[in-house]
C-alpha positions in Angstrom: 0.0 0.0 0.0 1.4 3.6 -0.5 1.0 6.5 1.7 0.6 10.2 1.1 4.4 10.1 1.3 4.6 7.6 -1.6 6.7 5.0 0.6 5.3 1.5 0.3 3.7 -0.6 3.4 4.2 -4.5 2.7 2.6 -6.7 4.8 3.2 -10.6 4.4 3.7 -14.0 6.5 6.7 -15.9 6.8 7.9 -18.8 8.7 11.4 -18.0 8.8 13.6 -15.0 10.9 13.4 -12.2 7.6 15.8 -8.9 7.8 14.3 -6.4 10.3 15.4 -2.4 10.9 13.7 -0.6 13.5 11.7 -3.9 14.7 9.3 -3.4 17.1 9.8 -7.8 17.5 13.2 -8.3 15.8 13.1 -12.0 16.5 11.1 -14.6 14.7 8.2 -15.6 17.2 6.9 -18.8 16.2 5.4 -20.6 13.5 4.1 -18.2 11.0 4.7 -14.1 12.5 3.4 -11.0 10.3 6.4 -9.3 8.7 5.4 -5.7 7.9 8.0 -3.4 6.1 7.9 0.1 5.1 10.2 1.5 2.4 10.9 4.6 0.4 11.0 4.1 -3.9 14.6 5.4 -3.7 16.1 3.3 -1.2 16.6 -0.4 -1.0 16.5 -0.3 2.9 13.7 -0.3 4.3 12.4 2.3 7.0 11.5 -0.1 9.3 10.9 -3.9 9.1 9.6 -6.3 11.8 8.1 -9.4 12.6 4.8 -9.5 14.2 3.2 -12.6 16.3 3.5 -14.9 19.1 4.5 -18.8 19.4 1.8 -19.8 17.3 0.4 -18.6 13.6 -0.2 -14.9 13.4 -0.9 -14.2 9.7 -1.8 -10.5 8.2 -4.6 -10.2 5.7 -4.9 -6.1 5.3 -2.7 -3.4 6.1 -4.2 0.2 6.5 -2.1 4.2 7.3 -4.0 5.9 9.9 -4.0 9.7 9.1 -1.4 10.3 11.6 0.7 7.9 9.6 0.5 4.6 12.2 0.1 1.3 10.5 -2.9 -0.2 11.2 -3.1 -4.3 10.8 -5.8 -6.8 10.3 -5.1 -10.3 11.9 -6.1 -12.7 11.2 -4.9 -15.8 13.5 -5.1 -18.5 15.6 -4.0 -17.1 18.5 -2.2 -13.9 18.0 0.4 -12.2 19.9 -1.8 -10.8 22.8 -3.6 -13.9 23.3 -6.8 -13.4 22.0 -8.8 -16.3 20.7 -10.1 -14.5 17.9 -9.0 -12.5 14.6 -8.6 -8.6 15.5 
């Protein structure tokens, strides 16, 4: 997705530790985590890039930019990282 800044907002699943920057969970955390990245067109580095989820699967379906410029994630997951039993 891009913003109103034209960097890009990737959201995927992986089941393997993937190159973080500015991670808010810099470690792999189970069997399937959320991997969001954010990246400028002119750079190959991303802005920031972290995995996302628990010890279970935590898989991403939609990513959204608030107006204040937060990323905003839809889960959608077995059990995801706060413990809910139910997608978000």
């Amino acid at each position: 997705m891009l913003d109103s800044d034209g960097t890009l907002w990737v959201l995927g699943t992986t089941g393997v530790p993937m190159v973080t920057r500015n991670a808010l969970q810099p470690i792999h955390g189970g069997q399937m985590d959320m991997y969001i990245a954010h990246v400028t067109p002119s750079d190959s580095a991303p802005i920031m890039a972290t995995h996302f989820g628990g010890d279970r699967l935590d898989v991403g379906s939609a990513i959204a930019i608030a107006p204040a410029g937060d990323s905003v994630n839809r889960r959608g997951c077995v059990r995801d990282v706060f413990g809910r039993h139910s997608a978000a």
